[in-house]
N, CA, C and O of each residue as an XYZ file, in Angstrom:
332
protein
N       4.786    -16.979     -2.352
C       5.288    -15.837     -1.622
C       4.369    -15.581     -0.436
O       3.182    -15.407     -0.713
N       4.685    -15.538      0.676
C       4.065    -15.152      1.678
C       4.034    -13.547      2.040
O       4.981    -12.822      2.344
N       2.846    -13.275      1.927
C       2.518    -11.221      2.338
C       2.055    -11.349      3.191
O       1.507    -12.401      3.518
N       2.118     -9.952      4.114
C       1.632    -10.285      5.571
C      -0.005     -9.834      5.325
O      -0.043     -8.681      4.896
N      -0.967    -10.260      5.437
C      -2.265     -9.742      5.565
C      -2.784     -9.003      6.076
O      -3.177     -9.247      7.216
N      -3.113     -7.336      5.276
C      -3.188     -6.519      5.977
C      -4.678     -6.183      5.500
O      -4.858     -6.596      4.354
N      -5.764     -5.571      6.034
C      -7.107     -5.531      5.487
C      -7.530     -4.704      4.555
O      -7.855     -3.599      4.991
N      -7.639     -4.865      3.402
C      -8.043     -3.679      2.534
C      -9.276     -2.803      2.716
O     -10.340     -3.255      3.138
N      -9.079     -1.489      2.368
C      -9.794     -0.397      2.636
C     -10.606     -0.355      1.347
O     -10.350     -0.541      0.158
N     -11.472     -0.101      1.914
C     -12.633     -0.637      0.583
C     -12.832      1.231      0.454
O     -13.070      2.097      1.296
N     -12.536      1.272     -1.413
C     -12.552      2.520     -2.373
C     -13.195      3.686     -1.661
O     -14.237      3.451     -1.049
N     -12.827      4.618     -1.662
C     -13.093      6.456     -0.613
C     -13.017      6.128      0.991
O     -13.386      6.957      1.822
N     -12.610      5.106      1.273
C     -12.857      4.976      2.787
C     -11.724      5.652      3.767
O     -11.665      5.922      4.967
N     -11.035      5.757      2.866
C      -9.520      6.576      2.905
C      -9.190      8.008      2.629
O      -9.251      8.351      1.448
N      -8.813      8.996      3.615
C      -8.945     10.262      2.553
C      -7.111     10.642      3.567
O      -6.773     10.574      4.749
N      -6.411     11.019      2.283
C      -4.713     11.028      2.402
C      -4.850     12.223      3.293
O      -4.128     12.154      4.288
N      -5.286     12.861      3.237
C      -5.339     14.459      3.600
C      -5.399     14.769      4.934
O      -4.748     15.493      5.688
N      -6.862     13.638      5.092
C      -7.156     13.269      7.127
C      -7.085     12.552      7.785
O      -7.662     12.464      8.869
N      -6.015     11.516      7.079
C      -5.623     10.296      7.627
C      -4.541      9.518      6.553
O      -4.752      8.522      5.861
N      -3.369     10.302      6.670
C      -2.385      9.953      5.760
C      -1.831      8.368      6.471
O      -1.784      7.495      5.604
N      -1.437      7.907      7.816
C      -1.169      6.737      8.282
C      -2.260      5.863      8.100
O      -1.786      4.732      8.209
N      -3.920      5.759      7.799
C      -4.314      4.817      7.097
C      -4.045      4.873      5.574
O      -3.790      3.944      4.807
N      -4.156      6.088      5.353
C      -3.961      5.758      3.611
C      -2.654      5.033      2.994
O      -2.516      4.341      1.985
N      -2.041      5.322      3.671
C      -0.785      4.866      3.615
C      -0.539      3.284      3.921
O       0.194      2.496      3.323
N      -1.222      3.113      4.826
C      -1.561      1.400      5.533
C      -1.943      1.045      4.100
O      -1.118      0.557      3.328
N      -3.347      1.326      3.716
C      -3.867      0.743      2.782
C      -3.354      0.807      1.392
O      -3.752      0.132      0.442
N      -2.598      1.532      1.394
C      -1.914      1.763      0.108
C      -0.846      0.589     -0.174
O      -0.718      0.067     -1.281
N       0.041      0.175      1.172
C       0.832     -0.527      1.514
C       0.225     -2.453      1.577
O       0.891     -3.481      1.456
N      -1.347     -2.246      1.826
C      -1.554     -3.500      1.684
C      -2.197     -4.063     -0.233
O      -2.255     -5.187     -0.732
N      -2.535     -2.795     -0.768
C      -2.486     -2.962     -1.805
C      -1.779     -3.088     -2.580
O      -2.242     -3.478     -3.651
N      -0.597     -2.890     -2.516
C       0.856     -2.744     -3.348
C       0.935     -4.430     -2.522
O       0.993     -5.404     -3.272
N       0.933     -4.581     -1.494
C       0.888     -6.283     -1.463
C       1.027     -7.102     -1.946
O       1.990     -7.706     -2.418
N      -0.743     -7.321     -1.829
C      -1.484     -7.994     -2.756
C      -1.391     -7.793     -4.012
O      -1.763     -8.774     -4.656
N      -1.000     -6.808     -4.715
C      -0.377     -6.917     -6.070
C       1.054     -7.462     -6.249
O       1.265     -8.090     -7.286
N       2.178     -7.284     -5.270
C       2.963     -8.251     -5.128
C       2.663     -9.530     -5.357
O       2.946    -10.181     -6.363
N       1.846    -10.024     -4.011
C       1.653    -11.196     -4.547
C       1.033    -11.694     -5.533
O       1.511    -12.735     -5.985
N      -0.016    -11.223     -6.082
C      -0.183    -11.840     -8.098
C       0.609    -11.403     -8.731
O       0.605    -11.952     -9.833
N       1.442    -10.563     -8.627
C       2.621    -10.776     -9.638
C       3.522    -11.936     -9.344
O       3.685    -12.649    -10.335
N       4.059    -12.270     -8.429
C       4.580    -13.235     -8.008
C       3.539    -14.611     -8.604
O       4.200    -15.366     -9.316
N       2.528    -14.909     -8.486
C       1.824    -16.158     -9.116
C       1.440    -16.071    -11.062
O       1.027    -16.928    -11.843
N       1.901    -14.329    -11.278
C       1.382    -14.461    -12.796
C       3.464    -14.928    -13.137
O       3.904    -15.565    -14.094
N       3.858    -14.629    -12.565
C       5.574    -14.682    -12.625
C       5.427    -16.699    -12.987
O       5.944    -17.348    -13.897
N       4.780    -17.031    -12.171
C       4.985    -18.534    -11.693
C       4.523    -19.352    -12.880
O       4.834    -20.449    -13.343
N       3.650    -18.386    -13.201
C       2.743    -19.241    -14.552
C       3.387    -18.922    -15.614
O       3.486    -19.910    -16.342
N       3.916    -17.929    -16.084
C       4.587    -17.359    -17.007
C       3.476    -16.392    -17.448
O       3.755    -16.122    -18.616
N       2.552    -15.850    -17.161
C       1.904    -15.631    -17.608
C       1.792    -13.278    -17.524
O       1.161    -12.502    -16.807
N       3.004    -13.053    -18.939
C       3.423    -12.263    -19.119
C       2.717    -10.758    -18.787
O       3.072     -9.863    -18.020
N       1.532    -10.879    -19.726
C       0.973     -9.680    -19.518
C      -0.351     -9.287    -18.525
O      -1.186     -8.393    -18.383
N       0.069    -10.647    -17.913
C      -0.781     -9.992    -16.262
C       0.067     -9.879    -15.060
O      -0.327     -9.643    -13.918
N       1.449    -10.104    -15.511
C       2.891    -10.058    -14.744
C       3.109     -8.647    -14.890
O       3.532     -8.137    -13.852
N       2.952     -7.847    -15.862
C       2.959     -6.921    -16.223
C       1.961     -5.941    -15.491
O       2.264     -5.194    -14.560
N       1.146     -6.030    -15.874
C      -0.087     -5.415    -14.897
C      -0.183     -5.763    -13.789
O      -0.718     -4.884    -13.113
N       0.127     -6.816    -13.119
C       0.214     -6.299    -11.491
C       1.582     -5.939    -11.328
O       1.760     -5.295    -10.295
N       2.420     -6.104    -11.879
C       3.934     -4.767    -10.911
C       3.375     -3.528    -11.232
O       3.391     -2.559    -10.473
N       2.902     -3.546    -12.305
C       2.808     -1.856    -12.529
C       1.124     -1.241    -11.247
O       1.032     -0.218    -10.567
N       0.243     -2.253    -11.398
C      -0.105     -1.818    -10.089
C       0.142     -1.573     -8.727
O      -0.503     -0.847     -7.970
N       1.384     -2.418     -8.432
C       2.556     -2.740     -7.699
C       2.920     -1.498     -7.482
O       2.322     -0.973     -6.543
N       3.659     -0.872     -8.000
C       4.661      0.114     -8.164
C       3.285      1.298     -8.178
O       3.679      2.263     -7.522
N       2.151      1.502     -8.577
C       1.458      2.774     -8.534
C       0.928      2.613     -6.840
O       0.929      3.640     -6.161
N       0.567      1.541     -6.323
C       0.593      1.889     -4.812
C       1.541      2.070     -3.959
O       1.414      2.785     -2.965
N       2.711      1.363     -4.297
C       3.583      1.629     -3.486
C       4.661      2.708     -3.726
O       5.669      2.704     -3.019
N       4.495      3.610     -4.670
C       4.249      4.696     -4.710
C       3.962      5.888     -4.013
O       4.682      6.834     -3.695
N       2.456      5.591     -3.797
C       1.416      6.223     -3.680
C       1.958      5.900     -2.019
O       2.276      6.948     -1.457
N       2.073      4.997     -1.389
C       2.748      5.422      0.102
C       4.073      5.901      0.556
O       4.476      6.275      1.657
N       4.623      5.788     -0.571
C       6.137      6.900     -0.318
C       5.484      8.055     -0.656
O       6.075      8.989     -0.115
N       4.437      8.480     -1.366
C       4.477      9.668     -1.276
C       3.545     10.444     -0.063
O       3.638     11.636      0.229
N       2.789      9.623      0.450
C       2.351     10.137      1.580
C       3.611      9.410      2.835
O       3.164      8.962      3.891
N       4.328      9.392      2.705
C       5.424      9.105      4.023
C       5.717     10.155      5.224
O       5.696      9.947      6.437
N       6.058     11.616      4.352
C       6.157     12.390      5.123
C       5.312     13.049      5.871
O       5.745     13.890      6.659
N       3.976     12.795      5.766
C       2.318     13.112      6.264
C       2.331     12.220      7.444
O       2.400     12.588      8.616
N       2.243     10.800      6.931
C       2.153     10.095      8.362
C       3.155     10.002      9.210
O       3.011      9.702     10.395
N       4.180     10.239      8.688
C       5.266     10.569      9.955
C       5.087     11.376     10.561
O       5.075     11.164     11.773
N       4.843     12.788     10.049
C       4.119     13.653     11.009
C       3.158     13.366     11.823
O       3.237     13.733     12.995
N       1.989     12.606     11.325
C       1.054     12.648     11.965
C       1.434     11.330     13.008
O       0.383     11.060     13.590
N       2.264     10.629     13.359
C       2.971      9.438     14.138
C       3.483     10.290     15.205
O       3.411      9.875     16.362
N       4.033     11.526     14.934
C       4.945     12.102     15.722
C       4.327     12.856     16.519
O       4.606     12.824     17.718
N       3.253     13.785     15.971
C       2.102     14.136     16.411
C       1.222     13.701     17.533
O       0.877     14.312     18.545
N       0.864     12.173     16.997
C       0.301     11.484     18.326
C       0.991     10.753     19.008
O       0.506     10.271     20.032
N       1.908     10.555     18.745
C       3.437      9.908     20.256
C       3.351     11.373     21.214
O       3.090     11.196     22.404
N       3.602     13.082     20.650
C       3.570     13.665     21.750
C       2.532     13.866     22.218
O       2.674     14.608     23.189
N       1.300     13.543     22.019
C       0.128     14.004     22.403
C      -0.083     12.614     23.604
O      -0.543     12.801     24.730
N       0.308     11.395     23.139
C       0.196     10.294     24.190
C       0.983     10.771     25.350
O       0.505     10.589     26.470
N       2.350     11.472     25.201
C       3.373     11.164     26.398
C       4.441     12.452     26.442
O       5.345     12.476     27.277
């Protein structure tokens, strides 16, 4: 499976609150990369680490739908502030 490579945010470097469009980035590249090992534990058969990465899967990507409506704001925010 090919994921697009996005750089992970290494643990507190992120705070949702004052920067919901990185947290959200990073949330989005972590749900990824758990894509993709699920996709290689899928390949192996190898059940209960197939298991544990969707479900890590699904808790980040999550975790950026639920900050969606933050960084949209804050997108919209700095588009009028650019122009």
């Amino acid at each position: 499976m090919n994921v697009i490579p996005l750089p992970l945010p290494q643990h507190g470097d992120i705070d949702s609150a004052s920067n919901p469009r990185a947290f959200m980035g990073g949330a989005l590249a972590y749900a990824s990369l758990h894509l993709d090992h699920a996709y290689d534990h899928l390949a192996m058969g190898d059940a209960p680490a197939l298991m544990r990465s969707v479900r890590k899967f699904a808790a980040f990507a999550n975790a950026a739908l639920d900050t969606l409506p933050e960084a949209m704001r804050q997108l919209t925010t700095e588009a009028e502030h650019d122009g």
